[in-house]
N, C-alpha and C positions, 0 to 999 in steps of 0.2 A: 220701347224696344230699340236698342244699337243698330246702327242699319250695317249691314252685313259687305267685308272687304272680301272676301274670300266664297267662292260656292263650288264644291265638290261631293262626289260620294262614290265611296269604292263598295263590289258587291265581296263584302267577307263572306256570305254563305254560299254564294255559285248558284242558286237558285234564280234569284229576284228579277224580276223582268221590267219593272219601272219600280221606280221609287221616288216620293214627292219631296220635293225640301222647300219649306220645313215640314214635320210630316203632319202638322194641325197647322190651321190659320195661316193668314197670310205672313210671308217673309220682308223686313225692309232692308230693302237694298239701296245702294247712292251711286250715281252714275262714276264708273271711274272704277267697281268692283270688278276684282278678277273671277271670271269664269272658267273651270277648267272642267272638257272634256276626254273623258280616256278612251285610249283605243276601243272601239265594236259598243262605243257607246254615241246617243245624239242626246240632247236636253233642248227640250221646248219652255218659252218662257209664257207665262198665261199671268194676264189680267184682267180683273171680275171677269172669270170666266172663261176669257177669251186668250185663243193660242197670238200670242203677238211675233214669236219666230223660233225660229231651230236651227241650235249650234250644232257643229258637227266636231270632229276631233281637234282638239287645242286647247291652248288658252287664249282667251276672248277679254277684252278689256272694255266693258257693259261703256258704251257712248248712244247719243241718240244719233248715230253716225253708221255704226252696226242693227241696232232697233230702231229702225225708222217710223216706225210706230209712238215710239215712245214721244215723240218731240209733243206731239198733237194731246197727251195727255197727263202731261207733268209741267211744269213752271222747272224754267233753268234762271234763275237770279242770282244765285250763287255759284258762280263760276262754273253752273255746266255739275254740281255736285249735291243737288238737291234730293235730297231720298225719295223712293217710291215704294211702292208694297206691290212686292207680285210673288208667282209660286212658280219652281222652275222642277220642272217633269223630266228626270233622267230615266233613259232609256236603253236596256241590256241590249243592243243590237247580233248578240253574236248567235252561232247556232245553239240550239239546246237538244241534245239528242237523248235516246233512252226513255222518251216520255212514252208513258204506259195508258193502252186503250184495252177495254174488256166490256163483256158483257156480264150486266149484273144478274139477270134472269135468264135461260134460256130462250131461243131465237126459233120459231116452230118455222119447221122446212118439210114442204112438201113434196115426197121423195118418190121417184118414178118407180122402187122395184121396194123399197121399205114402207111406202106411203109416207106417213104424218111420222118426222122424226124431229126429236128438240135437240139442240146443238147448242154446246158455249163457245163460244171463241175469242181469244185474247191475242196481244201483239206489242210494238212498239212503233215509233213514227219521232221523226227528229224536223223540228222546223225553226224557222225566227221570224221577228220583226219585218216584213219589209217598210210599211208606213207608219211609221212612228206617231207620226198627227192623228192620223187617222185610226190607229190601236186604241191612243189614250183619251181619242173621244168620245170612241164607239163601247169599248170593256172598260176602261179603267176608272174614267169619270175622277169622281172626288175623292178615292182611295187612296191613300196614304204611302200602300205597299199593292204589290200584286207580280205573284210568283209563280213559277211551273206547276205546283201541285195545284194551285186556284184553273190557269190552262187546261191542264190536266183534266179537270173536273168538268168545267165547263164545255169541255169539244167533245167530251165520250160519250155526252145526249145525240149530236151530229154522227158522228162518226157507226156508233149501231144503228142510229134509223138510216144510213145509207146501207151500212153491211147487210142490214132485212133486204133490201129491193135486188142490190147488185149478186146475192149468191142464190134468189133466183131464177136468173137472167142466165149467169152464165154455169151455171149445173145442175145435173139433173139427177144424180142420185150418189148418197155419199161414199158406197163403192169406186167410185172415180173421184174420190178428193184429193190424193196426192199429185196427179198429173195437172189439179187446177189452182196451186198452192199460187204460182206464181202469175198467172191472169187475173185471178184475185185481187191480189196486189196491186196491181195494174192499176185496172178499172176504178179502186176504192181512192189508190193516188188522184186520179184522174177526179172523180167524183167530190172528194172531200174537199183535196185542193181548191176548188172554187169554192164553199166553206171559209175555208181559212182566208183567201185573198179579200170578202166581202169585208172582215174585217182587221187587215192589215195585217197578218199572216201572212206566210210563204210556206207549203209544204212542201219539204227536199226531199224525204222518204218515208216509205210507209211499206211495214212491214207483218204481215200475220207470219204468227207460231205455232199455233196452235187451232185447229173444228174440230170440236171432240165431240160422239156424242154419249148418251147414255152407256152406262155399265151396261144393261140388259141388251141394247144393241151390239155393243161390241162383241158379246159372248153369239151375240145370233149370225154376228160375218166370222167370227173363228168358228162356228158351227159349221157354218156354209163354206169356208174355207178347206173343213175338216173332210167333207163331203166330195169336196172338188179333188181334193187328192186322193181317198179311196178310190173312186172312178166305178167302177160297176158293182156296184152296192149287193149285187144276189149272190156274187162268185166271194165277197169279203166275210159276207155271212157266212156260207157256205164252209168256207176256209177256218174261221170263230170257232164253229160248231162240230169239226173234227178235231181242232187243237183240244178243244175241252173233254170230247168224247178219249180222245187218245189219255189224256193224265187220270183220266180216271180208275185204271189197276191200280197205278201207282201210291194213288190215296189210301191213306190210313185213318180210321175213325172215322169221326165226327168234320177231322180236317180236311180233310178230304173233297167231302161234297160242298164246305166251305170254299175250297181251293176254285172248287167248277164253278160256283157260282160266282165269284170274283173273276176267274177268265171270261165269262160268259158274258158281265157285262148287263146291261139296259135291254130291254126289248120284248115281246110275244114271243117273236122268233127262234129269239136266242133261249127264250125261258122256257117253252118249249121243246129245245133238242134238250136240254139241258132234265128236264125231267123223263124223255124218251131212254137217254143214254144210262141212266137209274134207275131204271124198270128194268133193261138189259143187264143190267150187274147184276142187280137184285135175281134174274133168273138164271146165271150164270152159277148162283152159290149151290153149293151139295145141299140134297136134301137129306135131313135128319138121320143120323144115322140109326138101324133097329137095336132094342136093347140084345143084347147078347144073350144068347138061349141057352149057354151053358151054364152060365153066370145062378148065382142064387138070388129070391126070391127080394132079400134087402138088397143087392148089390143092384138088379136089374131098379128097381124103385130108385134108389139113389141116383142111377144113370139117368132115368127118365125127369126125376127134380132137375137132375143140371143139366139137362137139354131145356128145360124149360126155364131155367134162370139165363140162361143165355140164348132167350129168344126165338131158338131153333122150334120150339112147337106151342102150339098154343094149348087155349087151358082144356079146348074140347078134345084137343089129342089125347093130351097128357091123362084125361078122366076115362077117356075109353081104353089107351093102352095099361091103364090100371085095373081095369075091369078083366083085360083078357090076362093077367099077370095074374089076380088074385083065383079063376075059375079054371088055372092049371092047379091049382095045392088042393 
């Protein structure tokens, strides 16, 4: 292999957080190769294994004068321009923000007025490199490439088994989650942050978006919500159960008692006045009028069927007032 005059690498995708050159097997280089470091990056240079030093921004002109290390394990016979083989570890030094933390299951929180409630919660957190040596010894090892989403993946096991311990320390029941949005944050900076610094991390911010919990919860504090602004729950009923009682003249048909029971609503209570206030119509109506006495024999009959088709008498009426109709002729 050509020993190598030139070593660089720019990040085209914005992700990559170290990258190895070459990205397999050892690289040969000849003392006397240009090294170029870019801005918010460092490159470590490593043989068998081993970090021998770290550039930092520039171009570097590889002598065993700058790697002082190298002298002890290279032959210079040739004017100081001998090839060697080593691998050189550049390093994204800049911030990366935006990087995304969730929980993949729900997090059981035991809650002082809901008891046992499951919560997801998800956020963002922006950090970087601070020890570049100490990243690419600890994470990166013999990988080639290693980017945000790898990050990403591997800190959001850290990051939920701290969110379990830290939210139930600091609250006690998720009716007070919004006044604790930002203690949250806090404490979990606080908490993670030494996380990240064990392994050459720096975290500058950490932020939650989002403690949700269950649909079924949520519907049980808009209940309870619902509750809190009625305020004297006998006097609302109370109030229900004349509004319905009131629209009921107005009713016509069938739609009618449909109408009351759609105002009326859910309840015993309410199902209740609601059938009282239709028993009181109900005896409000006239009762049946008598067949007319002057009337004749068919005509009175005919009046008595159409009392009885429309409901006004039943059939034991309708058979006795037949009886006294047919023992006038």
């Amino acid at each position: 292999m050509a020993a190598i005059d030139v070593i660089e690498w720019r990040d085209v995708t914005g992700n990559e957080i170290v990258h190895r050159w070459p990205e397999y097997g050892p690289g040969t280089i000849k003392l006397g190769a240009q090294l170029t470091v870019r801005e918010s990056q460092e490159a470590i240079f490593f043989r068998d294994g081993k970090a021998l030093d770290v550039f930092h921004v520039g171009r570097h002109t590889l002598t065993t004068a700058n790697i002082p290390l190298l002298q002890a394990i290279i032959n210079i016979p040739f004017g100081g321009e001998t090839p060697f083989q080593a691998e050189v570890y550049f390093v994204n030094m800049r911030t990366f923000t935006d990087l995304k933390w969730g929980t993949a299951s729900p997090v059981i929180f035991r809650d002082s007025e809901l008891d046992m409630v499951r919560l997801r919660a998800f956020g963002a957190y922006t950090c970087r490199v601070a020890d570049s040596q100490l990243f690419v010894n600890e994470v990166v090892g013999t990988q080639h490439m290693y980017d945000t989403d790898l990050v990403a993946s591997w800190l959001r096991d850290f990051i939920v088994a701290r969110f379990n311990d830290v939210l139930g320390e600091v609250m006690d029941t998720v009716l007070d989650l919004p006044k604790h949005y930002d203690e949250l944050g806090e404490v979990m900076r606080a908490r993670v942050g030494q996380d990240f610094n064990n392994y050459g991390l720096e975290l500058i911010d950490f932020l939650i978006e989002a403690i949700a919990p269950p649909e079924a919860v949520l519907e049980m504090i808009d209940a309870r919500s619902g509750m809190g602004a009625v305020g004297d729950m006998q006097r609302f009923m109370q109030f229900r159960t004349a509004q319905a009682i009131g629209d009921i003249p107005s009713a016509e048909g069938g739609g009618g008692a449909a109408g009351v029971g759609m105002g009326l609503g859910a309840g015993a209570g309410m199902g209740a006045a609601m059938m009282g206030a239709m028993q009181q119509a109900m005896q409000q109506q006239p009762p049946a009028p008598p067949a007319g006495a002057g009337a004749s024999v068919e005509e009175r009959l005919e009046k008595l069927a159409d009392l009885k088709e429309k409901g006004l008498i039943t059939d034991e009426e309708l058979a006795a007032r037949k009886a006294e109709i047919l023992k006038e002729i």
